[in-house]
C-alpha positions as CSV (number, residue, x, y, z in Angstrom):
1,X,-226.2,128.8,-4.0
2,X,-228.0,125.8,-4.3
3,X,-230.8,124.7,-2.7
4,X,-234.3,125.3,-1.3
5,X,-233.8,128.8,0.7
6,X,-237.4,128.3,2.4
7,X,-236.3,125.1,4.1
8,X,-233.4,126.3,4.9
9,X,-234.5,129.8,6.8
10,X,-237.1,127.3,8.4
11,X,-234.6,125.1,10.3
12,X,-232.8,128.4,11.0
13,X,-235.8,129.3,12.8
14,X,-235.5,125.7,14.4
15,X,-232.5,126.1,15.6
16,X,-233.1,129.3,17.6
17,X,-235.7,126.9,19.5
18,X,-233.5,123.8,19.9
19,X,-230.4,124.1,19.6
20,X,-227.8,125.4,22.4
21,X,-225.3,125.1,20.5
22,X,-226.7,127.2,17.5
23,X,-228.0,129.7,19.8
24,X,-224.8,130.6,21.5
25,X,-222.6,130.4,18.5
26,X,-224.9,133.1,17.3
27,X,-225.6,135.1,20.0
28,X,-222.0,135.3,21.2
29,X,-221.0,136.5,17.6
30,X,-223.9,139.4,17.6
31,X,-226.6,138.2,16.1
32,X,-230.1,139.3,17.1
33,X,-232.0,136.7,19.1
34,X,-234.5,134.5,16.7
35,X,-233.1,136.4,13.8
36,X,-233.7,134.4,10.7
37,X,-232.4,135.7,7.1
38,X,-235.1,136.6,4.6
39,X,-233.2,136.1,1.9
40,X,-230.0,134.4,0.5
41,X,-228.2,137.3,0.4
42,X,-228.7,138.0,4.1
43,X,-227.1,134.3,5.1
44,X,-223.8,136.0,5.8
45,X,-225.4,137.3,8.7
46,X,-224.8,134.7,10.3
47,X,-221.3,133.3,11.1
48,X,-220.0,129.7,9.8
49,X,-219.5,126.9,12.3
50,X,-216.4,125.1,12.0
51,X,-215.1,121.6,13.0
52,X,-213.4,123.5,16.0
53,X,-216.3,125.4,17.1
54,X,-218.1,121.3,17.6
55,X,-215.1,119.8,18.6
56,X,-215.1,122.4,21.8
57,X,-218.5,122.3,22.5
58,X,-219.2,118.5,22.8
59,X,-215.6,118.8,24.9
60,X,-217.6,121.1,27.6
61,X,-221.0,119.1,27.0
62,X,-220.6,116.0,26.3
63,X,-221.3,114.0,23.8
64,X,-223.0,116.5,21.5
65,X,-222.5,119.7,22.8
66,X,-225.7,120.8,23.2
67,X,-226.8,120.1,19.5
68,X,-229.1,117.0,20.5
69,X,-232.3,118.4,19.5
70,X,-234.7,115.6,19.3
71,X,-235.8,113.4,22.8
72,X,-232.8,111.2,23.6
73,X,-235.3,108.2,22.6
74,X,-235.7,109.1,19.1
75,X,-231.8,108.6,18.9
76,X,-231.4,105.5,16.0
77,X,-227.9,106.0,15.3
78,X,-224.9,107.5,16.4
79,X,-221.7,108.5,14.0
80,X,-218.1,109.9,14.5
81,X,-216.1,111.9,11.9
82,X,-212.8,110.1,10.6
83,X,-210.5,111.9,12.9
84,X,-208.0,112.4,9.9
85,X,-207.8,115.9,10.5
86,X,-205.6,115.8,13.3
87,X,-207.6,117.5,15.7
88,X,-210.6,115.3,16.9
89,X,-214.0,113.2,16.2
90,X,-217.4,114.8,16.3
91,X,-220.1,112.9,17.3
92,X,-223.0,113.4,16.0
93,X,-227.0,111.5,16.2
94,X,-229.2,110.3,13.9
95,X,-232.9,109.3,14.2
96,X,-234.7,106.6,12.1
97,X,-235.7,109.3,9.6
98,X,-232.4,110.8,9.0
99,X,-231.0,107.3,8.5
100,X,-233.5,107.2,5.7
101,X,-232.6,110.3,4.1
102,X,-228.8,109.0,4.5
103,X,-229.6,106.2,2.7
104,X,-231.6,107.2,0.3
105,X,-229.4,109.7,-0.8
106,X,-227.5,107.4,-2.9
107,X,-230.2,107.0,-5.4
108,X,-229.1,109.6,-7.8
109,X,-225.7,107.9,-8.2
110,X,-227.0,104.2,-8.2
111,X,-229.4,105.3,-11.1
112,X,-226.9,107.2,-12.7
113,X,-224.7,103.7,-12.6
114,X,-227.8,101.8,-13.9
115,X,-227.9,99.5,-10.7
116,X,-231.2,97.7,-10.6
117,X,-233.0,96.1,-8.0
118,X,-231.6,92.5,-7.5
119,X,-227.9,93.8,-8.4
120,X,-225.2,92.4,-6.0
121,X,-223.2,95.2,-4.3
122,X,-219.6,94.8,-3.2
123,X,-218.9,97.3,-0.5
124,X,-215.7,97.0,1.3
125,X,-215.6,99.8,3.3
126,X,-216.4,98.5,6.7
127,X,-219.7,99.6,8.7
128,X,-218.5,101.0,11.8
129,X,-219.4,104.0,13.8
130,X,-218.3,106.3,10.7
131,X,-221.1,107.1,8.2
132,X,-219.5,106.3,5.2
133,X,-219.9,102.2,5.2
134,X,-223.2,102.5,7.1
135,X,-224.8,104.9,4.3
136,X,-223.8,103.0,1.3
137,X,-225.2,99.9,3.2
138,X,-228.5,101.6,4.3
139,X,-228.5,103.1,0.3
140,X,-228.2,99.7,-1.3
141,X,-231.1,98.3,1.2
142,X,-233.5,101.0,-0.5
143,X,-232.6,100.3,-3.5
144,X,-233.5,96.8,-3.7
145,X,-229.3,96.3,-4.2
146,X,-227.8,92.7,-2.9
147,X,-224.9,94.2,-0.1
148,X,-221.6,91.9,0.1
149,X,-219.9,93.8,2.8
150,X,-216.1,92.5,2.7
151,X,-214.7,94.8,5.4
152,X,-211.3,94.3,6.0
153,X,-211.6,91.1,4.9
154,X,-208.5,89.5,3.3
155,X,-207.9,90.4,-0.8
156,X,-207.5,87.1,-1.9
157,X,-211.1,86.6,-0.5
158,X,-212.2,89.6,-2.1
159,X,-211.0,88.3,-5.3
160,X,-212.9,85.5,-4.6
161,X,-216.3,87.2,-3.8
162,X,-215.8,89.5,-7.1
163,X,-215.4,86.2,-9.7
164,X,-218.1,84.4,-7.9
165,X,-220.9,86.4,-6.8
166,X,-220.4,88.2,-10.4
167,X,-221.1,91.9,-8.4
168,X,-222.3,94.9,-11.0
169,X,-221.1,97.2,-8.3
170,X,-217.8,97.5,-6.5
171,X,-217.3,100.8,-3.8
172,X,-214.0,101.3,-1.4
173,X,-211.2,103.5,-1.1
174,X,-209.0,104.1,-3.8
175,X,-206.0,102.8,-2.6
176,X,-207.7,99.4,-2.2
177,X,-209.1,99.3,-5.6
178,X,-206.0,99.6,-6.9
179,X,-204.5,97.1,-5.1
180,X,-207.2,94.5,-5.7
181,X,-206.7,95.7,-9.4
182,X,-203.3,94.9,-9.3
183,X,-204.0,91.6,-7.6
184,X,-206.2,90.4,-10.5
185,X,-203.7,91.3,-13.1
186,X,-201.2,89.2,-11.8
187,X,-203.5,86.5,-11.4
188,X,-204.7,87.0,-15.1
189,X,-208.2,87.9,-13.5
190,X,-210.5,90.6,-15.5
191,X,-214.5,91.6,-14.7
192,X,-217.1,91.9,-16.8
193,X,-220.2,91.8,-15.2
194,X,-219.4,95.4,-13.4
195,X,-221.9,98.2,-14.7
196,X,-219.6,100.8,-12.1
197,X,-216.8,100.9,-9.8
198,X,-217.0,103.8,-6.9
199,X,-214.3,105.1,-5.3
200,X,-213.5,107.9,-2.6
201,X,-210.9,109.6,-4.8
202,X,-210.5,108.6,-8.6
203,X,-206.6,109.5,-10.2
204,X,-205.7,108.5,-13.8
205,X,-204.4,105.5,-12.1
206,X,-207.6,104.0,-11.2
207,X,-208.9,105.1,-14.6
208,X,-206.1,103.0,-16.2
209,X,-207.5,100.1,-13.6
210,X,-210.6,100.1,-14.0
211,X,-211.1,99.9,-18.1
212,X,-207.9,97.1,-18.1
213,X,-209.3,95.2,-14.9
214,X,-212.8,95.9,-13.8
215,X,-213.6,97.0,-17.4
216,X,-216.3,99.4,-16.0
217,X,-216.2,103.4,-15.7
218,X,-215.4,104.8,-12.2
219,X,-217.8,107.1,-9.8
220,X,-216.5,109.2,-7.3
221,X,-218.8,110.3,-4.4
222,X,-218.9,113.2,-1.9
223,X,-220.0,113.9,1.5
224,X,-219.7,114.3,5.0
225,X,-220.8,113.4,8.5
226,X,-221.9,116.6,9.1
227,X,-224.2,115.7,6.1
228,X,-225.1,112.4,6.8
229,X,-226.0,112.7,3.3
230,X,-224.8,112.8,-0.3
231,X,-223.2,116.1,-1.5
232,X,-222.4,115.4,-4.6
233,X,-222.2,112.2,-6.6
234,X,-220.9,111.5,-10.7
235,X,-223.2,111.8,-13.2
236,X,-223.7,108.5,-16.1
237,X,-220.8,109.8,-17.5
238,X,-218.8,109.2,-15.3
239,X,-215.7,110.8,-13.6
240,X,-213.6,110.7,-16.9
241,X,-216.2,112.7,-19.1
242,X,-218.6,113.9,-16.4
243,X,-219.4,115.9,-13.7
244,X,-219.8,115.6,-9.5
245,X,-223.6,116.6,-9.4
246,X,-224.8,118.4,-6.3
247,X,-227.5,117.0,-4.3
248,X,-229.6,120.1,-2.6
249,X,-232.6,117.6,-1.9
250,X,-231.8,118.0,2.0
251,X,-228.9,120.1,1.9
252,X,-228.4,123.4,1.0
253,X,-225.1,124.6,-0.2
254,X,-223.2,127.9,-0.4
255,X,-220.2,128.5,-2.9
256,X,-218.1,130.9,-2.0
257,X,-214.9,132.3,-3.1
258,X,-212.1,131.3,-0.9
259,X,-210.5,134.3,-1.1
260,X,-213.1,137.1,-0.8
261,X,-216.2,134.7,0.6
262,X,-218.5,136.1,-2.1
263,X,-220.8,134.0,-4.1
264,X,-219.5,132.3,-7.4
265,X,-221.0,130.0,-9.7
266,X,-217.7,128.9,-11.3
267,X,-214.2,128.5,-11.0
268,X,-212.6,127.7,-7.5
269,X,-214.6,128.2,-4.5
270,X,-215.2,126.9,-1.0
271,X,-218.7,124.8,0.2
272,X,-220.7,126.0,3.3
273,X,-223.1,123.2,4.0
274,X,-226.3,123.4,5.8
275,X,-228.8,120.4,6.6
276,X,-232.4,121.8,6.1
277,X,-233.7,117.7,7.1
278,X,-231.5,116.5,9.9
279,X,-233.8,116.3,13.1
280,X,-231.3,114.9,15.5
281,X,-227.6,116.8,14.9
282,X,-228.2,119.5,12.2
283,X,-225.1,121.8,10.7
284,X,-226.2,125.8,9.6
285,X,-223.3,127.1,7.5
286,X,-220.7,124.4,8.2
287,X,-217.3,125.9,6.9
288,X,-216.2,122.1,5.1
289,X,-212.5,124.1,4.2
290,X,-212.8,122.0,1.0
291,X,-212.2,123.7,-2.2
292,X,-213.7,122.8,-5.5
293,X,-213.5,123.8,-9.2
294,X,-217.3,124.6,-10.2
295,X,-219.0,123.6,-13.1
296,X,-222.3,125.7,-13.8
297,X,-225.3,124.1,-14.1
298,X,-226.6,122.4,-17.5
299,X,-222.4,123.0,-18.3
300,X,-222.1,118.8,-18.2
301,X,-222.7,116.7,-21.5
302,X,-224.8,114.6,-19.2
303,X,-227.3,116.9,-19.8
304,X,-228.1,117.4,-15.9
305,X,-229.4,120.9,-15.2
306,X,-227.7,120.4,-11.6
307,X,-224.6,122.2,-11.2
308,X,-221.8,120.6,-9.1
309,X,-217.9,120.3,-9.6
310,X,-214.9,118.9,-11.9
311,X,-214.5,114.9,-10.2
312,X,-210.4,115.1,-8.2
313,X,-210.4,118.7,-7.8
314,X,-211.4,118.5,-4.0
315,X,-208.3,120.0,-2.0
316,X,-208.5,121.6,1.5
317,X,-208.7,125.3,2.1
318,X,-206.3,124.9,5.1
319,X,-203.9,122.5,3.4
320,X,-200.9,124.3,1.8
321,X,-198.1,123.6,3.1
322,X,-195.1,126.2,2.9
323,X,-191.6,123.9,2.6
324,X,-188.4,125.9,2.1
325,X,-190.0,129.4,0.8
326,X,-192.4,127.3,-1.4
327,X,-196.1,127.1,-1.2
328,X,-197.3,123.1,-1.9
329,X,-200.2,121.7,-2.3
330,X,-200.1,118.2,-1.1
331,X,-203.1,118.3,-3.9
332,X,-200.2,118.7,-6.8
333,X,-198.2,115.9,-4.9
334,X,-200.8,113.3,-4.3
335,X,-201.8,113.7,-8.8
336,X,-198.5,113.0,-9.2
337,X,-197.7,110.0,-7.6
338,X,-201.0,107.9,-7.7
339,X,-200.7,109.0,-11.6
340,X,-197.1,106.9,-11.7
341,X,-198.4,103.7,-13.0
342,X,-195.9,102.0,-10.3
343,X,-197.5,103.3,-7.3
344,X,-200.1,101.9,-5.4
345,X,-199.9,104.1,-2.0
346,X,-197.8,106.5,-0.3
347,X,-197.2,108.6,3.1
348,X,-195.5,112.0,3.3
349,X,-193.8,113.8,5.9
350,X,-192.5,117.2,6.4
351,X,-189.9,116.8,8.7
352,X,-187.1,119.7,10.1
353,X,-183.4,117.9,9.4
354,X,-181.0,118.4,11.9
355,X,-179.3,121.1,10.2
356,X,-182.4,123.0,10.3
357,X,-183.4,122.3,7.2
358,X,-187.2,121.5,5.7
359,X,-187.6,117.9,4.2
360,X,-190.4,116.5,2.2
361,X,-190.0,112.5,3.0
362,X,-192.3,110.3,0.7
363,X,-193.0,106.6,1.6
364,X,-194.1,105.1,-1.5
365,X,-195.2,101.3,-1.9
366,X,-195.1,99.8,-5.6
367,X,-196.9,97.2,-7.6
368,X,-194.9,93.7,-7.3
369,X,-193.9,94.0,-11.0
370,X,-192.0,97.2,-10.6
371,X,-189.9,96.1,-6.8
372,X,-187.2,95.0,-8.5
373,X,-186.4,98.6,-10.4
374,X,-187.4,100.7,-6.6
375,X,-184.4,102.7,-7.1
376,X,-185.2,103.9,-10.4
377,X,-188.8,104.4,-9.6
378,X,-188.0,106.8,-6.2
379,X,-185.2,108.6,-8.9
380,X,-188.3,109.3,-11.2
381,X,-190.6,110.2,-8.8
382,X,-188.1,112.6,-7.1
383,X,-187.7,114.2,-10.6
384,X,-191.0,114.3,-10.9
385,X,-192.4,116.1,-7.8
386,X,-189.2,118.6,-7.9
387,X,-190.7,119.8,-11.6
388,X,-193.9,120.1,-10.8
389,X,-194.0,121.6,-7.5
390,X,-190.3,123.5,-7.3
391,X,-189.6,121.0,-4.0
392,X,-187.2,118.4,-4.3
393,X,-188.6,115.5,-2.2
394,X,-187.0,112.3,-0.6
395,X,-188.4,109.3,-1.8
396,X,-187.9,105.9,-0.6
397,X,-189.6,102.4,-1.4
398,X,-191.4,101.1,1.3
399,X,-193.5,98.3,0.5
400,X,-194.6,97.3,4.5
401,X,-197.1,100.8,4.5
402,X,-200.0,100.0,6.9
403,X,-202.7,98.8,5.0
404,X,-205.5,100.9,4.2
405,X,-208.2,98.6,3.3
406,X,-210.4,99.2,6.1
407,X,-210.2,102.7,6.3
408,X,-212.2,105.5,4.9
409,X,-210.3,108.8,4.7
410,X,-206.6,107.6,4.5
411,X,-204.4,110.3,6.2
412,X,-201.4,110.5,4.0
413,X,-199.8,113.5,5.1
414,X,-198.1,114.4,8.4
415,X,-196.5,117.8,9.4
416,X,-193.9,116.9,12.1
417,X,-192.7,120.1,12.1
418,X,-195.9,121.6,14.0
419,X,-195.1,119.1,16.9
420,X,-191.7,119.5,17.4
């Protein structure tokens, strides 16, 4: 468990007071009125909240399900959650100080980088209502950074703003990195001024990218609306030879086995967030589903005493997928194919055939250089997944995928076969 268990028990305590929704999760789940754990051990005392728990109460009380807990006037920002779950979009408040803490928690990652005050900041990722182009913005603000927010401007003019305003900081999804990456390859383009490129998501692809075209090591970064805040962030090394750091400044953070739900300090286990700063919309034990491969603390040659987890080994709890008899992990899928040096993006669907048969159908689009070999490409990626995974896919070429450049969280995999 990381954190500061004082604060924490403290906006526990807060909670009881302000919180409807807080209250009657607890209450109706047995737990004594104004009870408040005295130690971490006691914390499973309390049950986890999950995405479905909000989702239903801001449904009965709207917007925010009685989890407003400041005056309606201190109210500074509101966010939504990326709705690539399937099932909905929180919304959550913000007041001016947790905008602050948003942005400021980017420090740790913009020092790690060796960003400066003056630096100019690329950030594609567009600011909307979803916190993850709005924090990065409000981060680079405190620290003195120079934004160039692209959005879902066109890549030739992101080109353009990368040779010209000579950026030492480029941040978007992975999927558009690599494109742009591409892009400037077959223009004969390569950048040196870049101290760090950050991505949501970093394969060996990227890796490949970003020392050929960007010539700069790659960050990842972690978090969450619920959050509003930093989880984790790389460390100077980064994601190639370092480790995703946890931030417990505001946050405190369980690790739990998946399996058992005991605490572990290493090997795989599942995060329960709490926000021990949030004034507007705070989260006690928020069950994220995501699963992550622990490093202990003072374990990274970084030297950081922080302990935090192995950069791409973030996969959902509630994610397997079972396709003719055989567990998947879209996880093991996804490695595979933004590893292929060909591909640049790709969809999949599970699908029931006519015959009653599972499918696995995967859309993949390809760099310009490699369009005129598709067929052996979707032969070798078919190979590929069916050795790894014991499922023998579909594959097909399909270079007209929607374009992902202005999205956050791409959602890549569909399950027809719960809708049919």
């Amino acid at each position: 468990m990381i954190g500061d268990f004082q604060a924490l028990a403290q906006a526990i305590g807060r909670m009881w007071r302000l919180s409807d929704f807080h209250r009657a999760h607890w209450l109706a789940r047995g737990v004594k009125e104004n009870w408040v754990p005295g130690e971490p051990a006691e914390l499973e005392g309390l049950p986890v909240i999950t995405k479905e728990d909000l989702l239903a109460a801001q449904k009965r009380q709207p917007p925010y399900g009685g989890n407003l807990c400041v005056d309606p006037r201190e109210i500074a920002q509101v966010h939504l959650t990326t709705g690539t779950s399937g099932i909905g979009q929180e919304r959550y408040a913000l007041t001016a100080a947790d905008v602050h803490v948003m942005g400021a928690s980017w420090a740790r990652q913009y020092q790690a980088i060796g960003l400066t005050p003056g630096d100019v900041a690329v950030l594609t990722i567009p600011v909307s209502f979803f916190c993850a182009g709005l924090s990065a913005l409000e981060g680079a603000r405190l620290h003195g950074l120079v934004p160039v927010l692209t959005g879902v401007a066109s890549k030739d003019l992101m080109l353009e703003l990368l040779v010209e305003q000579r950026p030492a900081y480029l941040y978007g999804v992975e999927s558009l990195l690599l494109q742009l990456a591409n892009l400037a390859r077959e223009r004969g383009l390569r950048f040196t001024g870049l101290k760090g490129v950050q991505a949501v998501g970093a394969s060996p692809q990227l890796l490949a990218a970003a020392s050929e075209v960007y010539q700069a090591r790659v960050f990842d970064v972690y978090g969450c609306t619920q959050a509003a805040a930093k989880i984790a962030t790389t460390c100077r090394l980064g994601v190639a030879a370092g480790t995703n750091h946890f931030h417990p400044e505001h946050l405190f953070i369980e690790t739990r086995d998946p399996a058992s739900g005991a605490p572990v300090d290493e090997g795989e286990a599942e995060i329960i967030l709490s926000t021990t700063y949030r004034a507007a919309s705070p989260v006690i034990r928020f069950a994220m589903r995501d699963r992550v491969t622990l490093v202990p603390g003072g374990a990274c040659a970084c030297g950081d005493p922080l302990p935090g987890f192995v950069p791409g080994s973030v996969g959902r709890i509630d994610s397997m997928l079972k396709i003719r008899g055989v567990n998947l992990w879209p996880q093991q899928v996804e490695q595979i194919l933004l590893g292929y040096p060909a591909v640049e993006d790709f969809r999949a669907q599970v699908q029931r055939r006519a015959d009653g048969a599972d499918e696995l159908l995967l859309r993949v689009r390809v760099q310009a250089s490699a369009r005129a070999e598709a067929a052996g490409v979707a032969a070798a990626l078919e190979s590929l997944v069916r050795e790894n995974t014991m499922v023998r896919p579909r594959v097909v070429v399909d270079n007209a995928l929607d374009d992902t450049a202005g999205a956050y969280k791409v959602k890549r995999w569909t399950d027809l076969r719960r809708k049919a």
